[in-house]
VEXKOLLO-272936 format. One record per residue (C-alpha): residue number from 1; residue in three letters; y, z, x. Coordinates in steps of 0.25 Angstrom, whole numbers. Example, Ala and Ser with C-alpha at 12.3 -4.5 7.8 and 13.67 -1.06 7.14 Angstrom:
residues 2
+-----+------+-------+-------+-------+
: pos : code :     v :     w :     u :
+-----+------+-------+-------+-------+
:   1 :  ALA :   -18 :    31 :    49 :
:   2 :  SER :    -4 :    29 :    55 :
+-----+------+-------+-------+-------+
end
This chain:
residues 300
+-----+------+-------+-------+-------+
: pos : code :     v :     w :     u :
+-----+------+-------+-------+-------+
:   1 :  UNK :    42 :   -82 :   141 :
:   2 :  UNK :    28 :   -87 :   143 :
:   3 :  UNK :    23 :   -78 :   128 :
:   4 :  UNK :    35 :   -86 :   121 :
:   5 :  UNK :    32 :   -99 :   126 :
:   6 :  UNK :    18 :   -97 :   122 :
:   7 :  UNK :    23 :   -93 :   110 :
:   8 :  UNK :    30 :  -103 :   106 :
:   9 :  UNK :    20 :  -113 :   110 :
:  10 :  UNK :     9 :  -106 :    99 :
:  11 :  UNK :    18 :  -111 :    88 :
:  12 :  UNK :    11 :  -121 :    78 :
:  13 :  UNK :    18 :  -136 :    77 :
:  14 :  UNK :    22 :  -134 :    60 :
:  15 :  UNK :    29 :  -141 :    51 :
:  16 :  UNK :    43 :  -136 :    47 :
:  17 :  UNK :    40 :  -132 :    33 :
:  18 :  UNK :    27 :  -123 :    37 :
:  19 :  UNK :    38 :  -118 :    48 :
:  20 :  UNK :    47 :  -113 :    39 :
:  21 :  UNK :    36 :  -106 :    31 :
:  22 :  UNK :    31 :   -99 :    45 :
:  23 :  UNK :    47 :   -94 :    47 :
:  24 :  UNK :    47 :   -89 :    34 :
:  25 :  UNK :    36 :   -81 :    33 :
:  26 :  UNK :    40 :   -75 :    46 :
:  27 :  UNK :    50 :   -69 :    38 :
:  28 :  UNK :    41 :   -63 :    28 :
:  29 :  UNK :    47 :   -65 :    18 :
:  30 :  UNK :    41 :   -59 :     6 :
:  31 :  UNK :    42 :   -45 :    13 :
:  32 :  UNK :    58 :   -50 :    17 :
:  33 :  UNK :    59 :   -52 :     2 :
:  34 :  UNK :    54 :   -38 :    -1 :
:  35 :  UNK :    63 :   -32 :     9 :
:  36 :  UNK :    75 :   -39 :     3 :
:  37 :  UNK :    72 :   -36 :   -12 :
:  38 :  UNK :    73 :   -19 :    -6 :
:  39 :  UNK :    85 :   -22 :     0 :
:  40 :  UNK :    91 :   -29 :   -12 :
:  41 :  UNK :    88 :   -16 :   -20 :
:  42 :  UNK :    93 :    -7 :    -8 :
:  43 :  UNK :   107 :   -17 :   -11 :
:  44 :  UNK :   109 :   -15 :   -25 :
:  45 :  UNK :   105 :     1 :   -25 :
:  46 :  UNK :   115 :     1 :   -14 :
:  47 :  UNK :   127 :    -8 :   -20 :
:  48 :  UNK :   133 :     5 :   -28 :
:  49 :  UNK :   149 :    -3 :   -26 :
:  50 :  UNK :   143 :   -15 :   -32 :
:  51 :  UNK :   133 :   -27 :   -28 :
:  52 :  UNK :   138 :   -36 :   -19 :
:  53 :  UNK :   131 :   -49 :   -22 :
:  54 :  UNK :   136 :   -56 :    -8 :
:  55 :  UNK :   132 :   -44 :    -1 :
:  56 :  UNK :   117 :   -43 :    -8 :
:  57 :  UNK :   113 :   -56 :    -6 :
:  58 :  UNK :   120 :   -54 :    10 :
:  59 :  UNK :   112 :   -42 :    12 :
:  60 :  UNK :    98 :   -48 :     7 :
:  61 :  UNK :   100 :   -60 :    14 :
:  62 :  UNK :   104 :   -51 :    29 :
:  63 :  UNK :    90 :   -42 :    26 :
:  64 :  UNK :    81 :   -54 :    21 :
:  65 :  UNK :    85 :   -60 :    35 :
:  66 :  UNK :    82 :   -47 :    40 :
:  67 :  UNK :    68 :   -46 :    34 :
:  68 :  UNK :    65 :   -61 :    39 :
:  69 :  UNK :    68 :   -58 :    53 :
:  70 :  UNK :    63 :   -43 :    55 :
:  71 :  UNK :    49 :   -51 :    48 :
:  72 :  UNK :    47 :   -61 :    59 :
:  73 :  UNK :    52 :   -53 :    69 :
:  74 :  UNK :    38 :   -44 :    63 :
:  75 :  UNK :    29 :   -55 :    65 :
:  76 :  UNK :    34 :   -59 :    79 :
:  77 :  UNK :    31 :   -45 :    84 :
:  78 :  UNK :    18 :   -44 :    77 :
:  79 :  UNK :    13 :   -60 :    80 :
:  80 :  UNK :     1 :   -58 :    88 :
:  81 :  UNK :    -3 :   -45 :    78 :
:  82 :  UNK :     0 :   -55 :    66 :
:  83 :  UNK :   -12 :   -65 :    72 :
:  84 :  UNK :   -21 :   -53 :    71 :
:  85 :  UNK :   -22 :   -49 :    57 :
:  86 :  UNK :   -26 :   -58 :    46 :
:  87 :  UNK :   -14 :   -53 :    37 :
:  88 :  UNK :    -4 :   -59 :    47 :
:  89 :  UNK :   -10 :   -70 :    56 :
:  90 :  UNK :    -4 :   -82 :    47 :
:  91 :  UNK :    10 :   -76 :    52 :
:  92 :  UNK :    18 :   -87 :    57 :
:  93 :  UNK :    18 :   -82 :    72 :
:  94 :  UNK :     1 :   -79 :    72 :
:  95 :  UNK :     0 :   -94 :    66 :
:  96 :  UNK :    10 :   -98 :    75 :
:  97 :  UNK :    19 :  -105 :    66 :
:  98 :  UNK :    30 :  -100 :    72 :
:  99 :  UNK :    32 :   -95 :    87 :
: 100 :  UNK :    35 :   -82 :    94 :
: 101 :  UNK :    47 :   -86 :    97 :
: 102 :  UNK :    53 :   -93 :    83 :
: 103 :  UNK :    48 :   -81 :    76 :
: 104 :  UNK :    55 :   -71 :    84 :
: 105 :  UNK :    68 :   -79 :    85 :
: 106 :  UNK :    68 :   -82 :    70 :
: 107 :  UNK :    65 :   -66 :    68 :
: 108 :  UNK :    78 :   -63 :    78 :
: 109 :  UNK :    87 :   -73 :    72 :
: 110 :  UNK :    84 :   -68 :    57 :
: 111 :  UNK :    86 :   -54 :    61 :
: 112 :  UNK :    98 :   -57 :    69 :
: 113 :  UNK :   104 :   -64 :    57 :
: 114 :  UNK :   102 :   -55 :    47 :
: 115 :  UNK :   110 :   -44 :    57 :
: 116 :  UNK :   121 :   -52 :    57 :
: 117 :  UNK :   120 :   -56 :    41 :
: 118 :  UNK :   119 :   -41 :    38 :
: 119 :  UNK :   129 :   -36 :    46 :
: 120 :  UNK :   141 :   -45 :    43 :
: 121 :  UNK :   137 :   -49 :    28 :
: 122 :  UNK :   132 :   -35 :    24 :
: 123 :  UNK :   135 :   -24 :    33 :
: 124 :  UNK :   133 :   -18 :    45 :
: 125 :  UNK :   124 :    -5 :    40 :
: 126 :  UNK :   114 :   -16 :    34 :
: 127 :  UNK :   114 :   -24 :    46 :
: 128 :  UNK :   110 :   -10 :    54 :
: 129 :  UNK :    99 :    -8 :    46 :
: 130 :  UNK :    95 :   -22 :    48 :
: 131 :  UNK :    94 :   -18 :    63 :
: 132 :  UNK :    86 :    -6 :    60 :
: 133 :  UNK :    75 :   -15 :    53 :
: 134 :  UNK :    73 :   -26 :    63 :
: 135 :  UNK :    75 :   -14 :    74 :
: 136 :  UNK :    64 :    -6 :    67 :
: 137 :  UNK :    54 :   -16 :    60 :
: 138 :  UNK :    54 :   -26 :    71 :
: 139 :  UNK :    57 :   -19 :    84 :
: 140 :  UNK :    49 :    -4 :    80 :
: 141 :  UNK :    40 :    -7 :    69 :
: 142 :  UNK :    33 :   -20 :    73 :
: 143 :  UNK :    29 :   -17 :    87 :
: 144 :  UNK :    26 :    -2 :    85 :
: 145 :  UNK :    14 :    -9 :    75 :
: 146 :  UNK :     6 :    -9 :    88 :
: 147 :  UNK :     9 :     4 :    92 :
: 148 :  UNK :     8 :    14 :    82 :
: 149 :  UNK :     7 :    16 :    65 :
: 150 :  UNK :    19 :    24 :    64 :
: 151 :  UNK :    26 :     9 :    65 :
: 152 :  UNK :    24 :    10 :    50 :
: 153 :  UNK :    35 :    21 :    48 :
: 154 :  UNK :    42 :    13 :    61 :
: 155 :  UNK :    42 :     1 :    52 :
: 156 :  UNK :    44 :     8 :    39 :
: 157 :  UNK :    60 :    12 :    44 :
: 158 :  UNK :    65 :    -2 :    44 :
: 159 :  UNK :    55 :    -8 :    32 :
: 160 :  UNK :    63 :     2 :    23 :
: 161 :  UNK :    77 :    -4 :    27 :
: 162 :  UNK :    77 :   -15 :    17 :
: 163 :  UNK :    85 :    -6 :     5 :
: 164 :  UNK :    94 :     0 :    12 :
: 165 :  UNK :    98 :   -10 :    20 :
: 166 :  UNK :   100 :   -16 :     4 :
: 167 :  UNK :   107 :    -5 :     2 :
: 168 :  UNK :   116 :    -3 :    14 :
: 169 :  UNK :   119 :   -18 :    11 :
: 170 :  UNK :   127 :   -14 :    -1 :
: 171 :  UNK :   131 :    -1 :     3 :
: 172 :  UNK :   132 :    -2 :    16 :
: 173 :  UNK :   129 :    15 :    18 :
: 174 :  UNK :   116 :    21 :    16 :
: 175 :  UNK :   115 :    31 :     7 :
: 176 :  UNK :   103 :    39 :     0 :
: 177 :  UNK :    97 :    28 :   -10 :
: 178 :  UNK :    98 :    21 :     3 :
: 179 :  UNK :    89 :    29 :    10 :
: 180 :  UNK :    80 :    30 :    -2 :
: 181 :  UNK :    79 :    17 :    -2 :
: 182 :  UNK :    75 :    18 :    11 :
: 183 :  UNK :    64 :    28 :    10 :
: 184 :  UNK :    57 :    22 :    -2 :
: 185 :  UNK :    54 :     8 :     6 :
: 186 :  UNK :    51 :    18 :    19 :
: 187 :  UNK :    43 :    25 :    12 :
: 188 :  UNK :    36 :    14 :     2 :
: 189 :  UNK :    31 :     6 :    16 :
: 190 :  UNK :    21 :    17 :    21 :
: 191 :  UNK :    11 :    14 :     9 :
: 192 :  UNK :    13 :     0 :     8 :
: 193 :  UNK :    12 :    -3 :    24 :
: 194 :  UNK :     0 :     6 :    25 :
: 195 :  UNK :    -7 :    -1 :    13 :
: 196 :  UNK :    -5 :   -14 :    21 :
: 197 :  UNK :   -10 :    -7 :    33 :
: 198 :  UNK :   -20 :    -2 :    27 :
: 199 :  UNK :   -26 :   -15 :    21 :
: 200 :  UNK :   -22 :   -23 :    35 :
: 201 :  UNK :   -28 :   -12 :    44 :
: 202 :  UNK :   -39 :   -19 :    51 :
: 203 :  UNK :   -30 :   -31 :    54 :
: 204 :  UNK :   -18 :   -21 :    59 :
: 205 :  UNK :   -29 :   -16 :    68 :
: 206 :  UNK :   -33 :   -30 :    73 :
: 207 :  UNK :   -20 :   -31 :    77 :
: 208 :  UNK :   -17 :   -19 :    83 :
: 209 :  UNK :    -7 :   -14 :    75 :
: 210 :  UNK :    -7 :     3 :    72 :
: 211 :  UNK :    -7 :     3 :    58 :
: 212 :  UNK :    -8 :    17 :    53 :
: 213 :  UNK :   -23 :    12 :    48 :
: 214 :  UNK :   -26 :     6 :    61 :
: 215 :  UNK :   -25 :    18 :    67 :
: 216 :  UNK :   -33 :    26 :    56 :
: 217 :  UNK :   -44 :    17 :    49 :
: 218 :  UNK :   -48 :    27 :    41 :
: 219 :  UNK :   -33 :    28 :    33 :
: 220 :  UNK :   -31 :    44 :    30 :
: 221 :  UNK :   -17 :    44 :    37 :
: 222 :  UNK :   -14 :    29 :    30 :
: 223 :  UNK :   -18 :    37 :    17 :
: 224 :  UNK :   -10 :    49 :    17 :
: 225 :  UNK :     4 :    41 :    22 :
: 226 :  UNK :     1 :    30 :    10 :
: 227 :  UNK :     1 :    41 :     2 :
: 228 :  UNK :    11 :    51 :     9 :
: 229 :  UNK :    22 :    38 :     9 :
: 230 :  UNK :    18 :    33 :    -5 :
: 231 :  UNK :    23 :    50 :   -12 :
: 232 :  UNK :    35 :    50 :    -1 :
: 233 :  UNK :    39 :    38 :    -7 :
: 234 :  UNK :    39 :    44 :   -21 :
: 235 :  UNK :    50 :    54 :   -20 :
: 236 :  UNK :    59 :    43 :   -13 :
: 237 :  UNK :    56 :    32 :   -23 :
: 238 :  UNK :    62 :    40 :   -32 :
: 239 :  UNK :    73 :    46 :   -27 :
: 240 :  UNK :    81 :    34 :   -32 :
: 241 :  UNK :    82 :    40 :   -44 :
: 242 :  UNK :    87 :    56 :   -39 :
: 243 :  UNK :    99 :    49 :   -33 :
: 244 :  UNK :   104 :    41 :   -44 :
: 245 :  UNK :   100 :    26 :   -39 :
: 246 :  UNK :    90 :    23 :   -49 :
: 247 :  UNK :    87 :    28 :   -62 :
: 248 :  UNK :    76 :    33 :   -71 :
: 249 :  UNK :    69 :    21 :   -73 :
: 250 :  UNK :    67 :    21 :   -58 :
: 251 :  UNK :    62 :    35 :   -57 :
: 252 :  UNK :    54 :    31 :   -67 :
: 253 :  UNK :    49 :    18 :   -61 :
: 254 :  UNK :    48 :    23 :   -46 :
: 255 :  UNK :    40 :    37 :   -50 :
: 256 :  UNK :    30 :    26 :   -57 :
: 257 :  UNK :    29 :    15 :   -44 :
: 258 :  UNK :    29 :    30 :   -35 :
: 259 :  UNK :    17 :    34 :   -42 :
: 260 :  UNK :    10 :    21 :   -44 :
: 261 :  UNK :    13 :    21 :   -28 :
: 262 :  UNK :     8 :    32 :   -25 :
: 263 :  UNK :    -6 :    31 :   -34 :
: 264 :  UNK :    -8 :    18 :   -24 :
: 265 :  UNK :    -5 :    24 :   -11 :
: 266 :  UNK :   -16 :    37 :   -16 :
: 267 :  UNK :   -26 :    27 :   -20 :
: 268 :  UNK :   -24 :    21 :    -6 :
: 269 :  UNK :   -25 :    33 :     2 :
: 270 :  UNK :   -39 :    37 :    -5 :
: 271 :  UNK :   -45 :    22 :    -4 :
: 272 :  UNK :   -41 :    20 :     9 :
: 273 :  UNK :   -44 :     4 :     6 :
: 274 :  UNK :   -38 :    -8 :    10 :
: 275 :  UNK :   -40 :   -11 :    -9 :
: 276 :  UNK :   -33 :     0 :   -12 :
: 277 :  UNK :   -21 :    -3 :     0 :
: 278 :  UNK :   -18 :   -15 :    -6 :
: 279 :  UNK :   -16 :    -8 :   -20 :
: 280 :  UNK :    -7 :     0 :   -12 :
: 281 :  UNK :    -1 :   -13 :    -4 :
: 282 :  UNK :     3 :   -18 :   -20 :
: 283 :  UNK :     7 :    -6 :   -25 :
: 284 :  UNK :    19 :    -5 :   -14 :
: 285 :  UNK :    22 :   -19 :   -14 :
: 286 :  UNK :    24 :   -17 :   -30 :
: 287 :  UNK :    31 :    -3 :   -28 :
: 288 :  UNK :    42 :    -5 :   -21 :
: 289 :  UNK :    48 :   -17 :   -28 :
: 290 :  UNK :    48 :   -12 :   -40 :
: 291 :  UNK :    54 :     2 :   -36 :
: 292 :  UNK :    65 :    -4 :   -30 :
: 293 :  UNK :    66 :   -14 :   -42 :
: 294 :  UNK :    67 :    -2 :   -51 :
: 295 :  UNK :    77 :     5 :   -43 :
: 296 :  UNK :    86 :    -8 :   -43 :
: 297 :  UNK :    84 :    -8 :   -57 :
: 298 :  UNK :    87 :     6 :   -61 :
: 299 :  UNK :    99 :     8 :   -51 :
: 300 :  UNK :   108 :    18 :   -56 :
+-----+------+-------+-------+-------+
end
């Protein structure tokens, strides 16, 4: 009690607008944005009995509320960490715009909510895998930071849910495209979260956190999984196709963006520089969009 009292007493007197602004960004919400747009494609892939309008715009609303809560409940956790590195210490909680106790009540409430809006607007599958993100990111991933490099794999279970949660939405089963789906964001995370990783390592290691290059400066292992990821992820990207989801413009496409993928994550592994990990950090914020775009729009 006396560490929440304390807590709450750190909080800066602001004015309302400015606290708005420190609520919403708790949420994180061009990351949310990104996570909805994968889940709306994982929706319309799935919708083969047609596309329910009521139920989209239901589903994204129940995952957007998802996002914003499993978000703040990530920067509650990872407060003190947060004040550590430059990257993060304008946070909210760091700069002590909001307090402990508001943040992890507005995480809770938002989670809680979009349970109960999955669950009863959408379905009960969805809502289930809703679970197993907040159970998986907030409760595994986040604390195990701490603890050990392997919370990037932890983390990467629940940060590929996004689709097939879209995807069970309108279906409400999961089936093989599903699971591609799945796969290809799961596998897609392990170059891009390494290249941030590798860019941020000294502040990681200023705040303790056992990112894979904290633990070994001189990045060989970061290298090889960049680049063992980045040609696992070839094969499943275009899977799509082989099963009859997409057609040839996508094979076409994602054989394209695969190998323009996979020229980045090489170049990495042999520069072994923060420069080039940022190249990298572009490429896969560039890649995935428009693999997913291209499947949308060359759905058979």
């Amino acid at each position: 009690m006396e560490v929440i009292t304390a807590e709450i007493q750190e909080v800066k007197a602001i004015g309302v607008r400015e606290k708005l602004a420190a609520y919403l960004e708790l949420t994180k919400p061009r990351i949310a944005f990104m996570l909805v747009l994968t889940s709306a494609a994982g929706f319309y892939l799935g919708a083969d009995k047609g596309f329910d309008v009521v139920l989209f715009v239901n589903s994204m609303i129940g995952i957007l509320l998802l996002a914003f809560g499993v978000a703040t409940l990530n920067q509650v956790w990872e407060r003190k960490s947060d004040a550590l590195m430059e990257r993060t210490a304008s946070r909210p909680l760091p700069t002590q715009k909001v307090s402990f106790v508001e943040a992890l009540v507005f995480g809770i409430s938002l989670c809680v909510v979009a349970e109960i809006y999955l669950a009863f607007l959408v379905n009960e599958l969805t809502a289930f895998l809703g679970l197993i993100v907040f159970v998986g990111y907030v409760l595994l991933y986040t604390p195990l930071k701490k603890y050990t490099s392997a919370s990037t794999a932890i983390g990467a279970l629940p940060g590929a849910m996004p689709p097939l949660m879209g995807w069970t939405a309108s279906a409400n089963e999961i089936t093989l495209g599903a699971w591609i789906l799945f796969s290809i964001i799961f596998l897609w995370q392990f170059p891009h979260f390494l290249a941030i990783a590798w860019i941020y390592k000294e502040q990681y290691a200023k705040a303790g956190i056992k990112m894979l290059p904290v633990l070994e400066p001189e990045g060989k292992i970061t290298a090889r999984q960049i680049v063992i990821f980045t040609i696992l992820l070839f094969p499943v990207s275009i899977a799509p196709f082989f099963i009859g989801l997409a057609g040839p413009v996508y094979l076409v496409g994602a054989s394209l963006l695969g190998i323009w993928f996979l020229m980045a994550s090489i170049k990495t592994a042999r520069a072994k520089s923060v420069e080039q990990a940022r190249k990298l950090l572009l490429v896969s914020v560039i890649y995935l969009p428009l693999l997913f775009a291209l499947m949308v729009l060359n759905h058979k």
